[in-house]
C-alpha positions in Angstrom: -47.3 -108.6 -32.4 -47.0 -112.4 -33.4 -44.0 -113.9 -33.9 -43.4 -114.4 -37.5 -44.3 -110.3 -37.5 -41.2 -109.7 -35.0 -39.2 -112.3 -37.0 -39.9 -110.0 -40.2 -39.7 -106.9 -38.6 -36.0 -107.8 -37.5 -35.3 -109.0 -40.4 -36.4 -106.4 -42.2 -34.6 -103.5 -40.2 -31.6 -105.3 -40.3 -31.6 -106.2 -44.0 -32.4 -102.2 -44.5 -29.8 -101.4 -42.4 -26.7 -103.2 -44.9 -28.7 -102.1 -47.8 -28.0 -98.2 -46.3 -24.6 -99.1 -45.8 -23.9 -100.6 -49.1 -25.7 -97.4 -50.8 -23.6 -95.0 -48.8 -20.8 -96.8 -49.8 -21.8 -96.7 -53.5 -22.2 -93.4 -53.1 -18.8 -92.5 -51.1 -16.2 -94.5 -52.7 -12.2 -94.2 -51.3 -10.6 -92.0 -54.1 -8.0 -93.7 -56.0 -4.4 -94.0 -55.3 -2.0 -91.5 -56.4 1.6 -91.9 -56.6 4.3 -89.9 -54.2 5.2 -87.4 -56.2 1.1 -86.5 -56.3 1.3 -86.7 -52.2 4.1 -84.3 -52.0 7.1 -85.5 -53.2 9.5 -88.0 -53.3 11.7 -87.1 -49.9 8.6 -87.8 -47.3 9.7 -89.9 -44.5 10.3 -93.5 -44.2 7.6 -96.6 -44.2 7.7 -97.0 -40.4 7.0 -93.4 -39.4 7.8 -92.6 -35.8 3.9 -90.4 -36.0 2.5 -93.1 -35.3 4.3 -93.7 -32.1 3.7 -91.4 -28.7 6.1 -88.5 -28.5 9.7 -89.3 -27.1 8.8 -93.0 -27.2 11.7 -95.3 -28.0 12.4 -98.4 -30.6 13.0 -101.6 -28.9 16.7 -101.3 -28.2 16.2 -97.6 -27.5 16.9 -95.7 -29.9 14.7 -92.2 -30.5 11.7 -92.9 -32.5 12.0 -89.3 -34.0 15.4 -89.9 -35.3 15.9 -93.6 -35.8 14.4 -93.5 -39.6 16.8 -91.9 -42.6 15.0 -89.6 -44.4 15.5 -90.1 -48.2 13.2 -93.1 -47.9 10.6 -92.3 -50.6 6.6 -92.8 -49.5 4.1 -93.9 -51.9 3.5 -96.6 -54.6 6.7 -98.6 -55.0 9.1 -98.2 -58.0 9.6 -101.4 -60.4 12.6 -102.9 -61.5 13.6 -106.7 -62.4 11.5 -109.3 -61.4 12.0 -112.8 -59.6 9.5 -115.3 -59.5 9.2 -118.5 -56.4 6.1 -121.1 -57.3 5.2 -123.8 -54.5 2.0 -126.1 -54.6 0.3 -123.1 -52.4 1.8 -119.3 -54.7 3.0 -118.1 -57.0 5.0 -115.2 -56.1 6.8 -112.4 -57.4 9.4 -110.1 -56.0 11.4 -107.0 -57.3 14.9 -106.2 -56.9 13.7 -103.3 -56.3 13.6 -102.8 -52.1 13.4 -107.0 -52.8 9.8 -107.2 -51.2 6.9 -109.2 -52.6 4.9 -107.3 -54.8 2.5 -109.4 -56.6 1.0 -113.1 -54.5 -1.0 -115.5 -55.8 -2.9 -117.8 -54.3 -3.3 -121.0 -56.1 -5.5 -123.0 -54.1 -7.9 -120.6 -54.6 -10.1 -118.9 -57.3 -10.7 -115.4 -57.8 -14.1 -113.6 -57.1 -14.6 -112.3 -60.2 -15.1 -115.6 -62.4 -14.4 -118.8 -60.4 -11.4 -119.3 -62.5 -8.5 -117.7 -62.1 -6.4 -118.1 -59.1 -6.9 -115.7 -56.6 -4.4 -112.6 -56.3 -4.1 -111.9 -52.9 -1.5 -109.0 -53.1 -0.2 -106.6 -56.3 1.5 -103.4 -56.8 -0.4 -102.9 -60.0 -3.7 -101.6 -60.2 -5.7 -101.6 -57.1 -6.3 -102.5 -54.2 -2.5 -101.7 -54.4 -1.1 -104.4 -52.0 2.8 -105.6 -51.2 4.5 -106.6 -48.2 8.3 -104.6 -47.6 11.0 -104.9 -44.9 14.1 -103.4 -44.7 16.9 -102.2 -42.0 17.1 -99.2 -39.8 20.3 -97.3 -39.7 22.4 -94.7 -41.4 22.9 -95.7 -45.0 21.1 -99.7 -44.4 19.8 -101.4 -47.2 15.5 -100.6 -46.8 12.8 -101.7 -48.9 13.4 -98.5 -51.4 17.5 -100.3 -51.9 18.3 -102.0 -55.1 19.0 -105.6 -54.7 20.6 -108.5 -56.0 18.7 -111.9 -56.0 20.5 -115.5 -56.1 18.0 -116.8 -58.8 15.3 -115.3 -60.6 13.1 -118.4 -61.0 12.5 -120.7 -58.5 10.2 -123.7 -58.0 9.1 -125.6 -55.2 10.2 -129.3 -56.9 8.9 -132.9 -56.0 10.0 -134.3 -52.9 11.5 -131.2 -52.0 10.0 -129.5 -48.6 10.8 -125.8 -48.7 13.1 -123.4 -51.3 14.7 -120.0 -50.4 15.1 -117.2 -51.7 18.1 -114.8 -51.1 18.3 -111.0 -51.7 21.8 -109.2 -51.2 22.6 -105.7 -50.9 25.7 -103.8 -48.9 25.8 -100.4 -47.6 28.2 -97.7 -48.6 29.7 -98.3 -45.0 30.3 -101.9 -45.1 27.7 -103.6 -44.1 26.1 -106.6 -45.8 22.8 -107.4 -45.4 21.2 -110.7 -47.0 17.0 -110.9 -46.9 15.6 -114.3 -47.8 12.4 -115.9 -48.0 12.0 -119.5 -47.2 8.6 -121.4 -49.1 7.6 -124.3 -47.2 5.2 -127.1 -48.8 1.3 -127.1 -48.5 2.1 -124.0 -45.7 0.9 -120.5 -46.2 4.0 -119.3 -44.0 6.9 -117.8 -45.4 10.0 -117.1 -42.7 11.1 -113.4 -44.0 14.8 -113.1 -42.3 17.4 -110.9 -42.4 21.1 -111.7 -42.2 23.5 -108.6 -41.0 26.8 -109.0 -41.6 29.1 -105.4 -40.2 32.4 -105.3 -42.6 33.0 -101.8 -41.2 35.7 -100.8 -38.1 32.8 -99.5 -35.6 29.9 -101.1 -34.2 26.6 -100.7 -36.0 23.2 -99.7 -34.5 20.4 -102.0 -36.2 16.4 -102.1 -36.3 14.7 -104.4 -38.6 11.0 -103.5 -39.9 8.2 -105.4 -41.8 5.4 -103.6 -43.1 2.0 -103.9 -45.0 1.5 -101.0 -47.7 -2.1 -100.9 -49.1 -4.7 -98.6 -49.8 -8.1 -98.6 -48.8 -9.9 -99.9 -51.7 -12.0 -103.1 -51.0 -10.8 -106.2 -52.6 -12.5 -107.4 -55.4 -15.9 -109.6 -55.2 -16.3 -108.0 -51.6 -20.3 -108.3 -51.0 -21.9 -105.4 -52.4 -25.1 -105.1 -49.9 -23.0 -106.7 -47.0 -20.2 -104.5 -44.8 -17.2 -106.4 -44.4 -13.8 -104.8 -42.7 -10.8 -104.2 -45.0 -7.7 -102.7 -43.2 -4.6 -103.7 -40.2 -5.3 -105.0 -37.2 -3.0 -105.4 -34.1 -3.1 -108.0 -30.7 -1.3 -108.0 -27.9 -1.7 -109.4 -24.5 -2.8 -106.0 -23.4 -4.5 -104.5 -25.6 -5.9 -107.7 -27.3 -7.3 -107.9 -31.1 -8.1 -104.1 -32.4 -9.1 -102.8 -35.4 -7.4 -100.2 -37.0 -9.4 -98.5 -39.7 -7.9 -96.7 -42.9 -10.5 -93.8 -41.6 -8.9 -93.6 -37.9 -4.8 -93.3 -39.3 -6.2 -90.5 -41.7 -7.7 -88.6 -38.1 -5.1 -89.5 -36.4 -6.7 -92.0 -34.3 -5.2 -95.2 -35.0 -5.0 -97.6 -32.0 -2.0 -99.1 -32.5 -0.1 -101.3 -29.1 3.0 -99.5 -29.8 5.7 -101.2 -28.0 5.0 -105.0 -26.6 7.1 -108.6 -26.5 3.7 -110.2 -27.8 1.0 -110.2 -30.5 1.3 -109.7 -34.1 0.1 -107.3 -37.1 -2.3 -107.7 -40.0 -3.9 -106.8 -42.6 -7.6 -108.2 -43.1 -9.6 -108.6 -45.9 -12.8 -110.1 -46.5 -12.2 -114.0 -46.0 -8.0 -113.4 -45.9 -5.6 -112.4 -43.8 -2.1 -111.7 -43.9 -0.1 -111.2 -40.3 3.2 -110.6 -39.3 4.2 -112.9 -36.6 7.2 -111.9 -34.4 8.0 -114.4 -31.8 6.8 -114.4 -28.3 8.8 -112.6 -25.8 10.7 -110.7 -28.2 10.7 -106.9 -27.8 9.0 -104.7 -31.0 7.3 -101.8 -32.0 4.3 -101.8 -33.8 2.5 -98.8 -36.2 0.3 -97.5 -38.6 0.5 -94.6 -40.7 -0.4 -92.9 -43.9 2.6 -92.7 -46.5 0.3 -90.7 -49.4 -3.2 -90.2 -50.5 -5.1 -93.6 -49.8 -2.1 -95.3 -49.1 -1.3 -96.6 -45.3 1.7 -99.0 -44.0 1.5 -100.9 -40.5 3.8 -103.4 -39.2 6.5 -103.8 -36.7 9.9 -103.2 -35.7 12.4 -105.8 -33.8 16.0 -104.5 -32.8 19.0 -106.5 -33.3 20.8 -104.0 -31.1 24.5 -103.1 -32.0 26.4 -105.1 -34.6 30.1 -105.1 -33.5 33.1 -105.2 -35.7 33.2 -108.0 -37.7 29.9 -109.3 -36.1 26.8 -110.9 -37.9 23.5 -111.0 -36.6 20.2 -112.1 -37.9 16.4 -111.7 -37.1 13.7 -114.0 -38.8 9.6 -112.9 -39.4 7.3 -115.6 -40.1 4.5 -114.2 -42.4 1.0 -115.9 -43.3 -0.9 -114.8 -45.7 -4.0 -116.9 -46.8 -7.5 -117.9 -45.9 -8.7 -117.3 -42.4 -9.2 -120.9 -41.6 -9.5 -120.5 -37.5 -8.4 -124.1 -36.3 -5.2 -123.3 -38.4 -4.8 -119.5 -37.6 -5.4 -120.4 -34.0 -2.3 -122.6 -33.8 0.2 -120.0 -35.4 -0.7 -117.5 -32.6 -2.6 -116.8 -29.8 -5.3 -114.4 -31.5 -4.9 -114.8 -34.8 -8.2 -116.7 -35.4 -10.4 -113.6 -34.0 -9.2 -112.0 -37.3 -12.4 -114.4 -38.8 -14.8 -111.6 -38.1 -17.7 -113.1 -36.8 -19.7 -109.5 -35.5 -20.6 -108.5 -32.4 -22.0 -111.9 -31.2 -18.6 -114.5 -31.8 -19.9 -115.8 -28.4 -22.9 -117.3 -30.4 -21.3 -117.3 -34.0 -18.4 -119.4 -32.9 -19.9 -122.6 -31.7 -22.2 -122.3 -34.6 -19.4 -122.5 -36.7 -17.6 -125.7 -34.9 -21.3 -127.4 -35.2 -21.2 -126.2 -39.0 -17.7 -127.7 -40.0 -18.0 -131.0 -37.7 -21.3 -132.2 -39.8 -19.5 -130.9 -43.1 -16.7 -133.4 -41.4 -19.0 -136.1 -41.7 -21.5 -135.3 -45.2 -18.4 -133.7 -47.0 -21.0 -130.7 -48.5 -21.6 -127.8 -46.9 -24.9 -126.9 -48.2 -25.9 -130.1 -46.9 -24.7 -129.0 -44.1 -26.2 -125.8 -43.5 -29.4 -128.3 -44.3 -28.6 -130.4 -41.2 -27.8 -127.4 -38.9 -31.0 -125.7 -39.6 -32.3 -128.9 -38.5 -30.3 -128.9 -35.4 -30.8 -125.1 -34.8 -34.9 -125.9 -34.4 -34.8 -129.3 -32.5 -32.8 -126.7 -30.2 -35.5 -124.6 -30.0 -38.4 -126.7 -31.0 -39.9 -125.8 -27.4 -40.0 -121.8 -27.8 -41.1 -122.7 -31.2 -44.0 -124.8 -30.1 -45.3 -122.6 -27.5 -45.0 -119.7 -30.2 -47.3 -121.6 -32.6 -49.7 -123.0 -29.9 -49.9 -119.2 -28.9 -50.6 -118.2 -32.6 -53.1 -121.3 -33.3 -55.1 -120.2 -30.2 -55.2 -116.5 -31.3 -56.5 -117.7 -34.2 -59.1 -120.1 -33.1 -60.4 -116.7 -31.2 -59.9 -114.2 -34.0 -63.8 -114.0 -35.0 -64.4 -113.0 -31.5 -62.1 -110.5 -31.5 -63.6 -109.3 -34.7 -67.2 -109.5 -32.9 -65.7 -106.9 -30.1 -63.7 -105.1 -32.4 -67.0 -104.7 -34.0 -69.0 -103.9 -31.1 -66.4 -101.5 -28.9 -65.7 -99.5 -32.0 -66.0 -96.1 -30.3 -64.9 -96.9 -26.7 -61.2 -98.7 -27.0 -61.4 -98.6 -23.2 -64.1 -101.7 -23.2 -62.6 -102.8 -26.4 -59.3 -103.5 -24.6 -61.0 -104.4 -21.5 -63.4 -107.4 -23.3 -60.3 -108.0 -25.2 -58.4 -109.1 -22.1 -61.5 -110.3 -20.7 -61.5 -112.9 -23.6 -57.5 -113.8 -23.3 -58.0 -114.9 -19.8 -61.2 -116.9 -20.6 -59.6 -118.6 -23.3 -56.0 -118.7 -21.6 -54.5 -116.8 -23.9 -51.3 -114.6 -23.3 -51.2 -112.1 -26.4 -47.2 -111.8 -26.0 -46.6 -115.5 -25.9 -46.3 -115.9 -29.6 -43.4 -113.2 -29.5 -41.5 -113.6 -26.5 -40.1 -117.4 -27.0 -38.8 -116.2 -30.6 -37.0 -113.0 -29.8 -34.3 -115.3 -28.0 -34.0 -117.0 -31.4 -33.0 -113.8 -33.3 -29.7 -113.5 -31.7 -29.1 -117.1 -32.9 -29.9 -116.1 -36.7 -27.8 -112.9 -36.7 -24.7 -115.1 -35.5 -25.5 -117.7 -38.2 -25.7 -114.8 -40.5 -22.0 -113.7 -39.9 -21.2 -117.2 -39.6 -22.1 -118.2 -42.9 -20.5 -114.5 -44.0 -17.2 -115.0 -42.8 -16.6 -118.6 -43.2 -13.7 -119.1 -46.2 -14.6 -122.6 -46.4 -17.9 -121.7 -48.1 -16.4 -119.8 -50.7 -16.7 -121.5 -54.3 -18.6 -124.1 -52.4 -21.3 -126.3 -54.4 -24.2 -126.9 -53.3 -25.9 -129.1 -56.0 -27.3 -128.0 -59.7 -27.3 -124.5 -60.6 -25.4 -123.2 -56.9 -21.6 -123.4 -57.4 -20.8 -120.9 -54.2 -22.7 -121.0 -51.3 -20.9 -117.3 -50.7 -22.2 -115.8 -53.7 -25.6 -114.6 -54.9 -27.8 -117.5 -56.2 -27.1 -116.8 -60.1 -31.1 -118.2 -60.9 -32.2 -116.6 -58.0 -34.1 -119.8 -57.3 -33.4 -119.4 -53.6 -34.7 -116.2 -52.6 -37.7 -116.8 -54.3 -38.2 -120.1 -52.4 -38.0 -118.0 -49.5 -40.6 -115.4 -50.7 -43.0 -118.0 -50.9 -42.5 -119.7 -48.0 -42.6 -116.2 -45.9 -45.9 -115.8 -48.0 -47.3 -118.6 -46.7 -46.3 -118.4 -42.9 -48.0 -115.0 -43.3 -51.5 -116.6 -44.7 -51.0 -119.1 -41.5 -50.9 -116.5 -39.0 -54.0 -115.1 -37.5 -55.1 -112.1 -39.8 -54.5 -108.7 -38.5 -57.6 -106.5 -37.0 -56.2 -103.5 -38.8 -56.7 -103.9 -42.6 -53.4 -101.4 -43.0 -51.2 -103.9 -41.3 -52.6 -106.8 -42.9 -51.9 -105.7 -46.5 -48.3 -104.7 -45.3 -48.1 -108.3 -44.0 -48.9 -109.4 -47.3 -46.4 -107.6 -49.2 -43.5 -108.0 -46.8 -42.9 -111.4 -48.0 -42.1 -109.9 -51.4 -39.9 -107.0 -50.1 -37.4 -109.8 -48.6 -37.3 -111.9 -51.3 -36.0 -108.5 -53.3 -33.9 -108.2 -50.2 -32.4 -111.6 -50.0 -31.5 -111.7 -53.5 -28.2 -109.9 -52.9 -27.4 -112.3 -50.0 -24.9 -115.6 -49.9 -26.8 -118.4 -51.5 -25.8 -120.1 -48.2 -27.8 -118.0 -46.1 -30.7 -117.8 -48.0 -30.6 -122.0 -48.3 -30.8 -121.6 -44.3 -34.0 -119.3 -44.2 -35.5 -121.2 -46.8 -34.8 -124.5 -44.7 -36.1 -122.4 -41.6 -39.1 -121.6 -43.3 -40.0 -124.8 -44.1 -39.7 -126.5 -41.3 -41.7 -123.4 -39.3 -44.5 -123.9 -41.6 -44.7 -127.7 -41.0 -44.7 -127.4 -37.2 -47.1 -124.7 -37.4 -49.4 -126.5 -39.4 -49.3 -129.6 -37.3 -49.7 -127.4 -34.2 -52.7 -125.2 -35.4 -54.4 -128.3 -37.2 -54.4 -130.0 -33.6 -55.9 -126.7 -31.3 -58.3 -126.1 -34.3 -59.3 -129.5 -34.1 -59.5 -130.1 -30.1 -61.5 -126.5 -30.6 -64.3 -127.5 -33.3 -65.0 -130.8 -31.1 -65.1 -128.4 -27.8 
């Protein structure tokens, strides 16, 4: 097999292989939320359930997990009341006074899938993917995310000049404790400091655990690629256990692999291009956990104690919180880990470099299909070598291909001295029959990593290229691309040597067709590679071929 054939046949298994998953995924959608009262009524237990932790394990300061949540704490989609709305350069986002958490978040840097116009909603409790971000206190009769509370404004705005604005929710307990929760919005930063404030009023001391949670169901956000499988769900790291996944599917079968207890890492919740983490501080004791609260609906987050409040006491506790594009230089510095939330498959080793090559020439052309132009360029001085030896390999087979459709011809009942004058005619003409696949097959690991390279890469999305291509992440809306690339696959397959079986070569011939149907559904950005690729593989193997073909007719 040459090596455009094992280039296409990878290609074309692996292409097959995200078309099955996209199908079955068509054909197996998550159901729809339901609300708690659907799930089994309003009295299920409270966001941070202590299933997900081992049996007998302990909060942070040591309290039973079993016990340590009240149990009036309503599970499912959260209740509305008034709203309150902050606005900086970088959200817009709205909170309830409800539990005071942030229901609905805006991202106004960038656009939504859908049309390319609209900001993007990152997070909503309307609708779905139903999305929010809650926190509350642990304790008998503690304000928690399901409390009514009272805000300090109900409109704010980050203003010129000014650096950051706050937010402050109030509620008290019928036992005399005061809790404040406030939000601080800092400019051009997708962190927000979530804190809490604990202020005990009462005579005795007072027992307190602080939690921050993700609730979302499983539904993909929208624009997530339809023919491409990309992860929606939490995610945990610690020292330990590092970055894992934690898959809606696993919590539902009760095998969620969740770090527990720690005094590192953080938790997430990833989406296709964003992420949202919570991001306790280093050395500071917390539980972690994932659970399902209803039907398609799952919380995870953390839990820090602030120990015993005395008499008279205040204490406090503060939660940064990102949520925004996965940018890895930036996610990097927030916290060790946090960039390996950029999913970049199972060959980061490769992907990752590729990517640092990617954005340094955007650095210095300022577009990134130019880019991807320049890297493709890169990618085959790399391996012009393996390429060459490939196409020499090829040119020679051809050369010799009416001789081996003279023996073909003459050993046609005895493949024994078919093969044998076959070899006989490789040696002769120094020939190895494998070396225009082995070089290449190195190179296929190389395009898979640029595949989930160009996949996962935020900075691509609602990227122009030039003309009709106004996201390099998207489908090209002409589909000008992909049939670029059919005819340039078309006419690397009229350059190789024909095939001696007449069933193969009409398969070769129709191939290039099958991935240009193929490739239509891919990023325009990947398809601008293979169609690069192409063309430069088709001018180096016409130079090559034209030179052996030469040096053979005057031979």
């Amino acid at each position: 097999m040459d090596a455009n054939r094992l280039i296409a046949l990878a290609v074309f298994l692996f292409s097959g292989y995200m078309l099955l998953d996209a199908w079955d995924r068509e054909q197996h959608p998550v159901p729809v939320p339901v609300s708690a009262s659907a799930a089994g009524g309003a009295n299920a237990s409270v966001p941070v359930a202590p299933g997900s932790l081992s049996a007998g394990a302990s909060l942070p300061g040591g309290t039973p997990a079993a016990t340590a949540l009240p149990a009036n704490v309503a599970a499912g989609a959260p209740q509305r009341g008034e709203r309150v709305v902050v606005t900086t350069d970088v959200f817009r986002a709205e909170f309830d006074t409800n539990g005071g958490d942030l229901r609905k978040l805006t991202l106004l840097q960038h656009l939504a899938a859908d049309d390319g116009k609209d900001p993007l909603v990152l997070m909503q409790d309307s609708g779905s993917p139903l999305y929010v971000v809650q926190s509350g206190l642990l304790g008998a009769n503690l304000p928690n995310h399901l409390s009514v509370f009272t805000p300090d404004a109900t409109n704010l705005s980050l203003a010129p000049g000014q650096d950051a604005v706050t937010l402050r929710f109030s509620a008290r307990s019928s036992d005399g404790v005061e809790a404040v929760k406030s939000f601080v919005f800092h400019r051009g930063s997708y962190v927000v400091d979530v804190a809490w404030s604990v202020h005990n009023t009462s005579a005795a001391a007072v027992p307190v655990d602080a939690y921050f949670q993700f609730l979302r169901d499983s539904k993909a956000p929208p624009g997530d690629p339809r023919f491409v499988s990309t992860y929606t769900g939490p995610a945990f790291y610690t020292d330990t256990t590092h970055f894992q996944k934690t898959a809606f599917s696993d919590i539902d079968k009760g095998k969620a692999k969740v770090p527990e207890q720690a005094n590192n890492g953080w938790v997430a919740m990833l989406q296709h291009y964003f992420v949202a983490a919570f991001l306790p501080q280093q050395g500071v004791s917390r539980a972690y956990f994932a659970r399902k609260v209803a039907d398609n609906l799952y919380s995870a987050g953390v839990i820090l104690n602030l120990g015993k409040i005395d008499a008279g006491a205040t204490k406090s506790v503060s939660m940064p919180l990102y949520a925004g594009p996965q940018e890895g230089e930036k996610l990097q510095a927030l916290a060790p880990g946090l960039d390996l939330t950029i999913d970049f498959g199972w060959l980061a080793i490769l992907a990752v470099p590729i990517w640092h090559a990617l954005a340094f020439i955007h650095h210095g052309v300022g577009n990134w299909g130019v880019a991807i132009i320049l890297l493709t360029v890169g990618i085959k001085l790399v391996f012009f070598p393996l390429s060459a030896a490939s196409y020499r390999s090829m040119a020679k087979m051809r050369v010799v291909a009416p001789k081996l459709q003279k023996i073909k011809e003459q050993y046609e009942n005895d493949p024994a001295k078919r093969n044998e004058a076959m070899m006989n005619l490789y040696k002769s003409e120094k020939i190895n029959p494998l070396g225009g696949c082995l070089p290449v097959v190195v190179q296929i690991p190389v395009f898979i990593a640029l595949y989930w390279t160009l996949l996962a890469t935020v900075e691509l999305r609602h990227a122009p290229f030039l003309g009709w291509i106004h996201d390099l992440s998207a489908q090209d809306p002409l589909y000008i691309l992909p049939v670029l690339m059919g005819i340039s696959s078309f006419i690397q397959t009229k350059m190789q040597p024909p095939p001696p079986d007449p069933v193969q070569a009409k398969v070769m011939m129709i191939m290039p067709l099958m991935f240009s149907v193929m490739f239509f559904f891919f990023p325009a950005g990947l398809v601008l590679y293979w169609v690069v690729n192409n063309s430069l593989s088709i001018l180096q193997q016409w130079v090559i071929t034209r030179k052996i073909e030469q040096a053979a007719a005057r031979g």
